[in-house]
C-alpha positions as CSV (number, residue, x, y, z in Angstrom):
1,X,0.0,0.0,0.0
2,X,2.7,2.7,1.0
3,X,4.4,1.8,-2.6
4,X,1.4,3.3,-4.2
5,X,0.7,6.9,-5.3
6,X,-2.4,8.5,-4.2
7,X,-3.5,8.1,-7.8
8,X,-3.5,4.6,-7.7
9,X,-6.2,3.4,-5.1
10,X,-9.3,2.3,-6.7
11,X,-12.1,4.9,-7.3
12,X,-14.1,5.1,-3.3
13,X,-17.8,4.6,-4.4
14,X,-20.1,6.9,-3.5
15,X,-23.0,6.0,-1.6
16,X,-25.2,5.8,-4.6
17,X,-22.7,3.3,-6.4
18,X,-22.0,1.1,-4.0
19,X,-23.4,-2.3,-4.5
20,X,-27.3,-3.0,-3.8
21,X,-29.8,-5.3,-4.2
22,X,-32.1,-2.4,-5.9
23,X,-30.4,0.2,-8.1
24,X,-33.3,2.1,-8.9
25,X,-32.7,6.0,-7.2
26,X,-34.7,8.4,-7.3
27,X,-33.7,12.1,-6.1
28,X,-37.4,12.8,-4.7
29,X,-37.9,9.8,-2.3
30,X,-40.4,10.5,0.4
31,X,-38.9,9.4,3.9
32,X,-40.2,5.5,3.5
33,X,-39.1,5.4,0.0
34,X,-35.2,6.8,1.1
35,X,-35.5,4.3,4.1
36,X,-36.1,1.5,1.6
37,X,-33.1,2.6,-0.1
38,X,-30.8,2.7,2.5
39,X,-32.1,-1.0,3.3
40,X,-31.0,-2.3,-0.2
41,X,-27.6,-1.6,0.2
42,X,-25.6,-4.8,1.1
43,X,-23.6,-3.8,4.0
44,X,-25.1,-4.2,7.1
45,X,-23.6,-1.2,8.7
46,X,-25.3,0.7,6.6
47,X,-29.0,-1.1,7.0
48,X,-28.2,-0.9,10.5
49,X,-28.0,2.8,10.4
50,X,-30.7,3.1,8.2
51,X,-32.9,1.5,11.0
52,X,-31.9,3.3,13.4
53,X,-33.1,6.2,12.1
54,X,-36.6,4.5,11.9
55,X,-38.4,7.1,14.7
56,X,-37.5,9.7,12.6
57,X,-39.0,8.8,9.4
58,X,-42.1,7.9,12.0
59,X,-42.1,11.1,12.9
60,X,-41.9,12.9,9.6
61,X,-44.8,10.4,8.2
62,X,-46.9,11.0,11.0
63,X,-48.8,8.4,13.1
64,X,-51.5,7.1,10.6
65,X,-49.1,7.2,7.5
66,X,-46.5,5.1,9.8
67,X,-49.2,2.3,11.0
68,X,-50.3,1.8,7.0
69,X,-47.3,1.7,5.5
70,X,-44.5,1.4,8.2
71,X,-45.0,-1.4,10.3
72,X,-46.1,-4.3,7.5
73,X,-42.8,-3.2,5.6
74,X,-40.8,-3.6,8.7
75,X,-42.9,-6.7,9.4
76,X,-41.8,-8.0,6.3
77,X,-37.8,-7.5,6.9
78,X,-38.6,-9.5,10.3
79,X,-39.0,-12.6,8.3
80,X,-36.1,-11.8,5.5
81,X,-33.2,-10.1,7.0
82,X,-30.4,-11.0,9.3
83,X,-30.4,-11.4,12.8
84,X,-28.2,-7.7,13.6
85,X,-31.0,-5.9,11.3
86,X,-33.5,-7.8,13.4
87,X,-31.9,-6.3,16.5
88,X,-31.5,-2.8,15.2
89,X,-35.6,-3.4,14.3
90,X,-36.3,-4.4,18.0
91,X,-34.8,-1.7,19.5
92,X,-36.3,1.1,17.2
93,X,-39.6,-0.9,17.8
94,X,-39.3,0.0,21.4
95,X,-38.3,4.1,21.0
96,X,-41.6,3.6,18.2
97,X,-44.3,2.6,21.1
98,X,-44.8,6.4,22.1
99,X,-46.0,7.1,18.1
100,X,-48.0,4.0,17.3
101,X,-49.0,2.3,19.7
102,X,-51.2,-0.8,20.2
103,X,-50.6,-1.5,16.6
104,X,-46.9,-2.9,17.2
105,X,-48.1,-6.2,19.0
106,X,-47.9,-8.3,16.1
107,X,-44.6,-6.8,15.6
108,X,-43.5,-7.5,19.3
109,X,-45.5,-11.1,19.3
110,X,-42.8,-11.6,16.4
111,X,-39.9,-10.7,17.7
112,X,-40.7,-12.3,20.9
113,X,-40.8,-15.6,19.2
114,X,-37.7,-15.2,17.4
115,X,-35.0,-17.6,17.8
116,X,-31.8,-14.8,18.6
117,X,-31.7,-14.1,22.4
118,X,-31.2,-10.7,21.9
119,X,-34.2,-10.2,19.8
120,X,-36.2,-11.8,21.7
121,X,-34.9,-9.8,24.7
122,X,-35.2,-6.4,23.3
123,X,-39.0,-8.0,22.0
124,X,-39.9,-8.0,26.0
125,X,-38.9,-4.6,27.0
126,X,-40.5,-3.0,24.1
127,X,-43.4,-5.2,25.1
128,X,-42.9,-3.4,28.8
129,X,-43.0,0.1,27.6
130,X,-46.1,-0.6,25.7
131,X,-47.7,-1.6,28.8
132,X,-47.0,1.6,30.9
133,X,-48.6,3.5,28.1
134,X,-51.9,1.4,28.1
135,X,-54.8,1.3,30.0
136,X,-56.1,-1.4,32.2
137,X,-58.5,-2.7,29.8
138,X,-56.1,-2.5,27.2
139,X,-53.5,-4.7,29.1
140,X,-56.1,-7.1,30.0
141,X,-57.4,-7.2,26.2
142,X,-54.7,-7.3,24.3
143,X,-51.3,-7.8,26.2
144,X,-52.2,-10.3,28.4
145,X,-53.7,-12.3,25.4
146,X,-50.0,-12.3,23.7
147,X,-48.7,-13.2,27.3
148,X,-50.7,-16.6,26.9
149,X,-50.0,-17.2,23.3
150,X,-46.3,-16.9,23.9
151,X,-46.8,-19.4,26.8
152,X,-48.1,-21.8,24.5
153,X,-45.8,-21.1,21.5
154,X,-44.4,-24.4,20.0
155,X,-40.8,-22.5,19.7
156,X,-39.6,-22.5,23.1
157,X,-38.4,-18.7,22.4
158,X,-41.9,-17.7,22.6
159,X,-42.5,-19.2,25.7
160,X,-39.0,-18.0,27.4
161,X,-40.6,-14.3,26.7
162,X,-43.4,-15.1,28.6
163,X,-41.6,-15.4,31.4
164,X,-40.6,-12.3,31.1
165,X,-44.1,-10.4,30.7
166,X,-46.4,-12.3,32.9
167,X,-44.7,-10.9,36.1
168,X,-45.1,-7.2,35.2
169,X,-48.4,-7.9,33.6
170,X,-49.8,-9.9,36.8
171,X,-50.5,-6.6,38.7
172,X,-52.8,-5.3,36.2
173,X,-54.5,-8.2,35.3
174,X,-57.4,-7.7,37.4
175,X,-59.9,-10.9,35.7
176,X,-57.1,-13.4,34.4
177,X,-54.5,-13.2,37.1
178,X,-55.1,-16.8,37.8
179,X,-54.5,-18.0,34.7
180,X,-51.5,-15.9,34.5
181,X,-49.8,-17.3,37.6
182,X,-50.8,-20.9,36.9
183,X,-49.1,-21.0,33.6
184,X,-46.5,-18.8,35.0
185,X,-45.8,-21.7,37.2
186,X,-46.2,-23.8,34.3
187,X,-43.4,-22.8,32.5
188,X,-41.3,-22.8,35.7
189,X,-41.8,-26.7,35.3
190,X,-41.3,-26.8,31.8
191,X,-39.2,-30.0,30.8
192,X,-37.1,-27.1,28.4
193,X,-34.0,-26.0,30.1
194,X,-34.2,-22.9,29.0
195,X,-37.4,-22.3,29.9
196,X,-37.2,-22.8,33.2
197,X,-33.9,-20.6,33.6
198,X,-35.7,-17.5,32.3
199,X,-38.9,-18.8,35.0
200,X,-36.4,-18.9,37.4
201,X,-34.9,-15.7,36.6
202,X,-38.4,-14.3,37.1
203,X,-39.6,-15.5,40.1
204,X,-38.5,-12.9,42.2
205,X,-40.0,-10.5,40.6
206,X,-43.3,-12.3,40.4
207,X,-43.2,-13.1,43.8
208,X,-42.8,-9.3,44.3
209,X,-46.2,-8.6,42.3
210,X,-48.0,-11.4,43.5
211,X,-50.5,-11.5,46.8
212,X,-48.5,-13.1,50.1
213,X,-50.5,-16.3,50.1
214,X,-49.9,-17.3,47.3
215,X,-46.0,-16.4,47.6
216,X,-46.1,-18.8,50.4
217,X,-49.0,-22.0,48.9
218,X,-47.3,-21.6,45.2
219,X,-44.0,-19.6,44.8
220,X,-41.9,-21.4,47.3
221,X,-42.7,-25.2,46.3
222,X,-41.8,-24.3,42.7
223,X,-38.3,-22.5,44.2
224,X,-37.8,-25.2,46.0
225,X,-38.1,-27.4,43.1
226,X,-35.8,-25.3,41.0
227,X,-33.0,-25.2,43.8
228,X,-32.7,-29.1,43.6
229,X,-32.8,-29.0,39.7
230,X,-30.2,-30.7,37.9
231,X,-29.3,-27.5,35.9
232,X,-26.5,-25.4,38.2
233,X,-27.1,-22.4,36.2
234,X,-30.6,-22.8,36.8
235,X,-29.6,-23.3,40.8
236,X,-27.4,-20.2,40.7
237,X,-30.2,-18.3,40.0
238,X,-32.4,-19.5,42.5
239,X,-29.5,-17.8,45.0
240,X,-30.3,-14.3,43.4
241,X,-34.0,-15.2,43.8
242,X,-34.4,-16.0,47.8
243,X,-33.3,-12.3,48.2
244,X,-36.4,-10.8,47.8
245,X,-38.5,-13.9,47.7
246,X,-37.1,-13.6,52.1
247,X,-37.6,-10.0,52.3
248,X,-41.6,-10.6,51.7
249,X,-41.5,-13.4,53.8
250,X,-41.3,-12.4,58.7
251,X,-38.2,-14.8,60.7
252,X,-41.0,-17.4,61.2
253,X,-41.9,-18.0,57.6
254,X,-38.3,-17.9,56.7
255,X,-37.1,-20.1,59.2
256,X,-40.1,-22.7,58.4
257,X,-39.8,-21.9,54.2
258,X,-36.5,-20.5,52.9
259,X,-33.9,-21.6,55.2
260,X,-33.7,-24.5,54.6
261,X,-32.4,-23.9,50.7
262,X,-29.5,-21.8,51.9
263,X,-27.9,-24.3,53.8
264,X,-28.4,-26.5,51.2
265,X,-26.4,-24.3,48.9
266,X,-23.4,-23.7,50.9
267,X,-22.7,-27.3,50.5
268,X,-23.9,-27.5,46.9
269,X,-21.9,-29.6,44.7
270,X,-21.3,-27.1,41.7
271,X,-18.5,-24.5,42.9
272,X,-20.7,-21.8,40.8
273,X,-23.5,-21.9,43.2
274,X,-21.4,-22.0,46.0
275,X,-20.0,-18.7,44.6
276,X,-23.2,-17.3,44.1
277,X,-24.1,-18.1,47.7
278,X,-20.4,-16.1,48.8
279,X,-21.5,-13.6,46.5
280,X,-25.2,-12.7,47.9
281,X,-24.3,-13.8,51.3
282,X,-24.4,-9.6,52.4
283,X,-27.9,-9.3,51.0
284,X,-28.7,-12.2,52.1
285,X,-28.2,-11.5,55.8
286,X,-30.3,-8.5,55.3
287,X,-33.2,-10.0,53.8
288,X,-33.1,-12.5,56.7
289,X,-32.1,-10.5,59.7
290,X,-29.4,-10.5,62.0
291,X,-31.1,-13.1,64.5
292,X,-31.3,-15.6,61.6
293,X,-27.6,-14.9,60.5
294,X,-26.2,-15.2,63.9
295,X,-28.1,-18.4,64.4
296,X,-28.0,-20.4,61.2
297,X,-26.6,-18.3,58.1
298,X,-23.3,-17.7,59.4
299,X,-22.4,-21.7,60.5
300,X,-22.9,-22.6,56.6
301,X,-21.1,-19.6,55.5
302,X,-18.0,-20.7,57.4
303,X,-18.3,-23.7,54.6
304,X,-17.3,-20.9,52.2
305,X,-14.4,-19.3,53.9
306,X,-13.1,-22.3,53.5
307,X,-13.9,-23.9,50.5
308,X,-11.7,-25.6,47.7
309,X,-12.2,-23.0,45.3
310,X,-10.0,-19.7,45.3
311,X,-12.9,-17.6,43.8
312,X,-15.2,-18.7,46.5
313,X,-13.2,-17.9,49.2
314,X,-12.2,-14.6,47.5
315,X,-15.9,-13.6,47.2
316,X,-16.7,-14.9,50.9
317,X,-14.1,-13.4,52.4
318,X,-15.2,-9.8,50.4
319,X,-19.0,-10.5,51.5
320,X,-18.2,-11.2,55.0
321,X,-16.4,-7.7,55.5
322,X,-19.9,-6.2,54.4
323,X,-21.8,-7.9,57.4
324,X,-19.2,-9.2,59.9
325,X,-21.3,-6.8,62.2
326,X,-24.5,-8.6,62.1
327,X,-22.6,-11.7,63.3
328,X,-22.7,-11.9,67.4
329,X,-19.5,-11.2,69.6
330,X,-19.4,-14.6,70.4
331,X,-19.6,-16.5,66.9
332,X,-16.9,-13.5,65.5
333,X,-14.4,-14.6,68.3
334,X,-14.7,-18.5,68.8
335,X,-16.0,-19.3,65.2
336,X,-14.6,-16.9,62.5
337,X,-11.8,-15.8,64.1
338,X,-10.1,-18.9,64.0
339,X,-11.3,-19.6,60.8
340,X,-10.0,-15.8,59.3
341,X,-6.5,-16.6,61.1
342,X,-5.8,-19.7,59.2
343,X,-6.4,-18.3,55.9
344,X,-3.6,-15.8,57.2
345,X,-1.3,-18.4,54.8
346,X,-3.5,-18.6,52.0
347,X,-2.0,-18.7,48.9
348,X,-4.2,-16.1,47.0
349,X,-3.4,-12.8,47.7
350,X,-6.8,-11.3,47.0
351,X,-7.9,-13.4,50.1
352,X,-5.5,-11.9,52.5
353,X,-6.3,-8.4,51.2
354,X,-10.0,-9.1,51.6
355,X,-9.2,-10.1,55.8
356,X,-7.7,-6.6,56.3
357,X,-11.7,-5.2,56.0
358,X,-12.5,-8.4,57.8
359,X,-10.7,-7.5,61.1
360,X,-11.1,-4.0,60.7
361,X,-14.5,-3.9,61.1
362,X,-14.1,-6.5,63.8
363,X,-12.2,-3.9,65.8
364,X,-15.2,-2.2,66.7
365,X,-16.9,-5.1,68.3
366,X,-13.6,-6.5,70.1
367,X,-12.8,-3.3,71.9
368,X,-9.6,-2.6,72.8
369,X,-7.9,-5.4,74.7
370,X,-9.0,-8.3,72.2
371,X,-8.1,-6.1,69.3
372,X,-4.3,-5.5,70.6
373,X,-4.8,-9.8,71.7
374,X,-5.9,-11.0,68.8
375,X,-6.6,-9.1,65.7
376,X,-3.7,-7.1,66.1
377,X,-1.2,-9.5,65.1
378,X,-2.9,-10.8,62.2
379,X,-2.8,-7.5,60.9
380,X,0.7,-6.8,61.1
381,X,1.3,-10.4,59.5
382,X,-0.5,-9.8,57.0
383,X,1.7,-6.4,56.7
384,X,4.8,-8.4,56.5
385,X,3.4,-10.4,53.2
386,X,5.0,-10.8,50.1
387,X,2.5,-9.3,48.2
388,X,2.4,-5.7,47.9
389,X,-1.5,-5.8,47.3
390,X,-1.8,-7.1,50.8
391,X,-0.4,-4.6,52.1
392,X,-1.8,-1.9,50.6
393,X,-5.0,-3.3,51.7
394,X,-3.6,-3.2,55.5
395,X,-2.6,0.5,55.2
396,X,-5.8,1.3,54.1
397,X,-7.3,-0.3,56.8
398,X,-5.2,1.0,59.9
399,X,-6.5,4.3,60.3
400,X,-10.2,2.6,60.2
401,X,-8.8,0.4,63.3
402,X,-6.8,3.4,65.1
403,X,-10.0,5.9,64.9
404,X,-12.8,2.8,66.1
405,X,-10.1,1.4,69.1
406,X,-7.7,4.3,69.4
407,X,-4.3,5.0,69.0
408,X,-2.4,2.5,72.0
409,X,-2.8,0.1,69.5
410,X,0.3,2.0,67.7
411,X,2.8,0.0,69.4
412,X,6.1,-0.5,68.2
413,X,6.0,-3.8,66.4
414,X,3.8,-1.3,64.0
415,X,6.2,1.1,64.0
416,X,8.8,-1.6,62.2
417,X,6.3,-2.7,60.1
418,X,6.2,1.1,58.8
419,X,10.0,1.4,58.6
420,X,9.9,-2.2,56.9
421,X,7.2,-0.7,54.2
422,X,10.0,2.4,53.7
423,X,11.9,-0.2,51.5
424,X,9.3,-1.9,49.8
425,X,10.5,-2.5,45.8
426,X,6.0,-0.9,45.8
427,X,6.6,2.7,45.3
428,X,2.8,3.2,45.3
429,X,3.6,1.0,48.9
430,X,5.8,4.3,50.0
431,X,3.4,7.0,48.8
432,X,1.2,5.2,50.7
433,X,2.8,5.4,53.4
434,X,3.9,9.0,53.6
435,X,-0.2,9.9,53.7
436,X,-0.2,7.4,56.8
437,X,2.7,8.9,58.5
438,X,0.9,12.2,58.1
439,X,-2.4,10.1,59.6
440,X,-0.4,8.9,62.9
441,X,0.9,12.5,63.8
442,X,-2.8,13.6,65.6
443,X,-2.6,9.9,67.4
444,X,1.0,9.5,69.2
445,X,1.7,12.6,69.0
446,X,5.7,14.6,69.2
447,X,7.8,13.2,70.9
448,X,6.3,10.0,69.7
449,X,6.7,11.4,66.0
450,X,10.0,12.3,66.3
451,X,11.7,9.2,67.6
452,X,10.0,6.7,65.4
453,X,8.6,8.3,62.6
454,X,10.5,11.0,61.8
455,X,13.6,9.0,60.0
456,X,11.1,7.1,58.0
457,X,9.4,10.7,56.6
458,X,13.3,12.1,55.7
459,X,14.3,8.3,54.0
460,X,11.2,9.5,51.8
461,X,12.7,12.8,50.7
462,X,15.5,11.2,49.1
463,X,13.2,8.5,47.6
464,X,14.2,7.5,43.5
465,X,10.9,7.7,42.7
466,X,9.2,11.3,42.1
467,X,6.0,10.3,43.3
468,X,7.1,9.2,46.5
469,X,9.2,12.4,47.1
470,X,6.3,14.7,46.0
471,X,4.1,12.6,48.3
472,X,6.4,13.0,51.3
473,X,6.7,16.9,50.1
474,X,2.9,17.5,49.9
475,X,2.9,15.5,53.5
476,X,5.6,17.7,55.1
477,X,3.1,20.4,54.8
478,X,0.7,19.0,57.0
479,X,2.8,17.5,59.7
480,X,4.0,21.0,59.8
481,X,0.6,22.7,60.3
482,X,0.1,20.3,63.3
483,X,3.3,20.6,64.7
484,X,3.9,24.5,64.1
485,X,7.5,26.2,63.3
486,X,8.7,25.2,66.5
487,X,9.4,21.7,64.6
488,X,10.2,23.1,61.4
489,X,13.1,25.3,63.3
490,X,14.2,22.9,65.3
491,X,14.2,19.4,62.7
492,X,13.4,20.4,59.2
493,X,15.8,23.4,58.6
494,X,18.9,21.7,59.5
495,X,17.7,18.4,57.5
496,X,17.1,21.1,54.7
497,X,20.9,22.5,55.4
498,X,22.3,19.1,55.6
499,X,20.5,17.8,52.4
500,X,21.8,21.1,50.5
501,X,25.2,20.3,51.2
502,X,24.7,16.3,49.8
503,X,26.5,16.2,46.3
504,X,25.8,12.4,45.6
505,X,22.3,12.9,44.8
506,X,20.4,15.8,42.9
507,X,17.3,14.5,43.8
508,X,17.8,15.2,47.3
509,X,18.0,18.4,46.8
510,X,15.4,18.5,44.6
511,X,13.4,17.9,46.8
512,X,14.2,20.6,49.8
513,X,13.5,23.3,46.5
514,X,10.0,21.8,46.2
515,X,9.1,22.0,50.2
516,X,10.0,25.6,50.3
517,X,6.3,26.8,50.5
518,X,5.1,24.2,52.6
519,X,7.8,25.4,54.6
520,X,6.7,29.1,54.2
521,X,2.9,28.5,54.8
522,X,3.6,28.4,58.9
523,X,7.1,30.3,58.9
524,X,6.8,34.0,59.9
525,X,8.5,36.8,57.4
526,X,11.9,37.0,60.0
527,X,12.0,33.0,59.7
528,X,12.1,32.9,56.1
529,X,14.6,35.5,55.9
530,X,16.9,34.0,58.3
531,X,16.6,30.6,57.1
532,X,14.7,29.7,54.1
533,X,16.4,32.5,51.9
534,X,19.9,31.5,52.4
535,X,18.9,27.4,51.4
536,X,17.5,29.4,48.3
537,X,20.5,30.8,47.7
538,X,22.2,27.7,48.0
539,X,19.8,25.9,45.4
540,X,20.1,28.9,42.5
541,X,24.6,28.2,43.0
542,X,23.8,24.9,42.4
543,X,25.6,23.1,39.3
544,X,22.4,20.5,38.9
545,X,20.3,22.6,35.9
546,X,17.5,20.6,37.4
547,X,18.0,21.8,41.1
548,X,18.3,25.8,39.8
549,X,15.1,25.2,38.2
550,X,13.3,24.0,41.1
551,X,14.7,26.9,43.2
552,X,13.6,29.9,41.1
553,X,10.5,28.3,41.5
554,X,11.0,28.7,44.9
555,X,12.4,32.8,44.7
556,X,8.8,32.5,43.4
557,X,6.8,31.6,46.0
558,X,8.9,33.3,48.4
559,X,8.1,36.9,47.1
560,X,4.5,35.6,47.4
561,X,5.1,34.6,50.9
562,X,6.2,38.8,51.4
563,X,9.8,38.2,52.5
564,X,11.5,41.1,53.3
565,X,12.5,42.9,49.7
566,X,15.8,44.9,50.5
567,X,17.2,40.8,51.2
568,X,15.5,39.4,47.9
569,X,17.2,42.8,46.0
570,X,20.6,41.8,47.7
571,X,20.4,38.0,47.7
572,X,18.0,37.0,45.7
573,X,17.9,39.1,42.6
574,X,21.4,39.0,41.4
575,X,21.1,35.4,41.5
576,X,18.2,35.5,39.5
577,X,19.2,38.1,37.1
578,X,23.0,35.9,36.4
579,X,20.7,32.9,35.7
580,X,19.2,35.0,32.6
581,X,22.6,33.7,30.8
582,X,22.8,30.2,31.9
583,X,23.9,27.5,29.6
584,X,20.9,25.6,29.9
585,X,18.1,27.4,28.3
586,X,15.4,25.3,30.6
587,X,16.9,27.7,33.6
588,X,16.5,31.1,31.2
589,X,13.4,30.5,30.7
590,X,12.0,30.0,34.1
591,X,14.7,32.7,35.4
592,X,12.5,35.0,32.6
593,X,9.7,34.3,34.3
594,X,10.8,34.9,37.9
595,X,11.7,38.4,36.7
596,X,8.8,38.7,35.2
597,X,6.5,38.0,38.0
């Protein structure tokens, strides 16, 4: 292709000349007629667009025009054209229900029935906005007629849609509801696979739109039924199902109805509905209540937490973090607790991660004594793993812990835990941490600060990664707001003096350039002259282009922060004003700029 001129390629056809089944044009088509023509081009993109701009050819026909001539053409291409052109017809079908009508159902009856999932699919929710838009009678005459026909459709597509309308039509169905439910239930039982998947799919919501009684004399023997069927996919589903199938029922009729098909599931043979169980397990709880969990749900959970497959225990372990809380004191300490601590060595780091929000939340319902006994330790184990995800998680979740139990549980077996993070090969590990550090200087306070995590903050400064440096940097700044200039005078300007002076790495000093205005935001006007102003100095001398840039920066803040200007025209500005020649023309340009501001 790149060998040939321009000239070369073949003619592009224009849209008139590309091939088409009709090449008949006209240049005075009426809307249908240029719809028609954008159908007989071959390429389905095209069709595909031409569809979709079906509402407005509606809408420039008008309603009447659009019912006569319209929908038996698009009827037609129902029973001729692919299956994406079929789609693209469904879909428009649906944004068309607001303009015709009650005249699409034989369209919709069609596309219900069709074979292609997605047709059939999109068939049902055009069949659902239909039926917000029609009257009671109108439902009961004419949708809940089609309902019944799909039902009995010899394709089992048609009888799959069904399941989808009866529910929402139940509620409106004021003289046929009977019939409706029993051939609802009907199809639930259907020997068809996938008949009784999209039944089952259902049932919640019908049980939803149906009266209690019958929730109770018909809904739940058919769930039942479908939780023992052979079909796992169909058994998954049935997991999704009890949620609000137990939020209709009280702890009675859920003890005495629903119960019973939860336990069976946690010990279900298929690992998919055993994940759908880990999965729902949050919901679930709440559906049932937190007497019911603490009594029953939670023994069969503990199944799950420690179950053959990784996934399961990945999703349990994330679910149980949601609704550790609902699970008594007693169960939490002498059931899941040693349970949680033995998947401490699991070999899944997603697992691990997933305890962190485990045992925080436990924190607030072991108090302070069993935390620092037994929680404690798991979380700093788990902040020794290998894996930096792990770890991250336990980072995350330390502040949770310090604000529910307070800060004695920063003890110093923490404190190396921190200083062992400092070298993790993670730099998103070490930015991490610098926000933490920041976190722990309200809790232990300065003298505590000082001595333990002070070294760790200035071992960031000089970090090879920028991120980390900045993130120590933007940290500095609030460490000093808490601690005022008294430790800023006393620790951070000679650290600042000391790193100035450090020729092995540019970086370093860098990095003292860029925490010039967080030092200035609490330094008074006579502190910045005495002390800031001569590290400035130090930084424009300095034979790193890189560090000259970063401290005219600085000279720039510093005239904002209204240091005294007889010592910036004296010290200062003949620094600046020498740059203006520099080799590098990185440094001229920002020592323009500093002049000019």
């Amino acid at each position: 292709i790149g060998s040939k001129k321009q000239g070369d390629f073949p003619n592009k056809k224009s849209k008139l000349e590309r091939p088409r089944k009709n090449t008949m044009v006209s240049t005075s088509l009426e809307p249908l007629e240029l719809l028609q023509d954008e159908l007989s081009y071959e390429e389905i993109p095209v069709r595909v667009n031409a569809i979709n701009r079906l509402p407005t050819v509606c809408a420039a026909m008008g309603a009447e025009a659009t019912k006569t001539h319209v929908l038996p053409y698009l009827d037609t291409l129902l029973d001729t054209e692919d299956d994406e052109i079929q789609y693209a017809i469904a879909v428009e079908t649906n944004n068309l229900c607001a303009i015709v009508g009650s005249e699409l159902l034989v369209m919709i009856e069609k596309l219900c029935a069709k074979e292609e999932t997605i047709v059939r699919d999109q068939g049902v929710i055009s069949c659902r906005t239909l039926m917000a838009m029609l009257t009671d009678e109108e439902v009961n005459n004419l949708l809940v007629p089609l309902a019944l026909r799909l039902a009995q459709n010899q394709f089992f597509g048609g009888r799959v849609s069904a399941c989808g309308m009866i529910p929402a039509l139940y509620p409106r169905a004021s003289k046929q509801r009977e019939k409706l439910r029993h051939k609802f239930i009907e199809l639930c039982n259907e020997d068809t696979p996938m008949v009784r998947r999209a039944g089952a799919a259902r049932l919640g919501e019908f049980a939803e739109n149906i009266e209690k009684d019958f929730v109770i004399s018909e809904v739940i023997p058919i769930l039942k039924q479908l939780s023992n069927d052979e079909q796992d996919t169909i058994r998954k589903i049935c997991m999704d199902v009890l949620i609000p199938i137990a939020t209709l029922l009280n702890k009675e009729e859920n003890q005495r109805h629903t119960l019973a098909l939860i336990l069976i599931a946690g010990e279900d043979k298929s690992w998919r509905v055993r994940l759908q169980f880990a999965r729902d397990f949050a919901n679930l709880s709440d559906a049932f209540g937190k007497e019911i969990t603490d009594m029953s749900l939670i023994q069969t959970f503990c199944l799950l937490l420690r179950d053959i497959e990784t996934d399961v225990r990945v999703a349990a372990t994330k679910s149980l973090g949601q609704c550790v809380h609902k699970v008594s004191l007693e169960k939490s300490q002498n059931m899941l607790l040693p349970i949680l601590q033995g998947l401490l060595s699991d070999s899944h780091p997603p697992v691990k991660a997933n305890l962190c929000e485990i045992f925080c939340h436990m924190s607030g319902q072991f108090g302070k004594q069993l935390t620092t006994q037994k929680l404690l330790p798991s979380m700093l184990e788990l902040a020794r793993d290998a894996s930096g995800d792990v770890k991250m998680a336990t980072l995350k979740s330390f502040p949770t812990m310090i604000q529910t139990v307070g800060p004695d549980i920063i003890n110093k077996q923490m404190i190396e835990v921190l200083h062992g993070m400092a070298k993790d090969t993670n730099w998103r590990m070490r930015c991490s941490l610098a926000d933490f550090a920041s976190y722990l200087v309200g809790c232990i306070g300065y003298d505590r600060f000082k001595a333990e995590l002070q070294p760790l903050l200035f071992e960031l400064f000089s970090d090879h990664v920028s991120e980390v440096r900045s993130a120590a940097i933007l940290n500095l700044g609030k460490i000093a707001h808490n601690f005022t200039y008294t430790w800023v005078m006393s620790d951070i300007i000679p650290f600042m003096e000391t790193a100035m002076s450090d020729k092995n790495s540019y970086v370093h000093r860098v990095a003292m350039m860029k925490a010039v205005p967080k030092i200035c935001e609490v330094l008074g006007t006579d502190q910045m002259n005495e002390k800031i102003v001569p590290i400035v100095c130090l930084g424009l001398g300095d034979a790193v282009p890189n560090v000259r840039v970063c401290a005219l920066k600085a000279v720039v803040d510093l005239r904002k922060a209204s240091i005294d200007q007889k010592l910036y025209e004296s010290k200062l500005k003949p620094r600046v004003v020498k740059l203006l020649e520099d080799p590098d023309r990185d440094v001229r340009y920002f020592a323009q700029v500093t002049m000019e501001n």
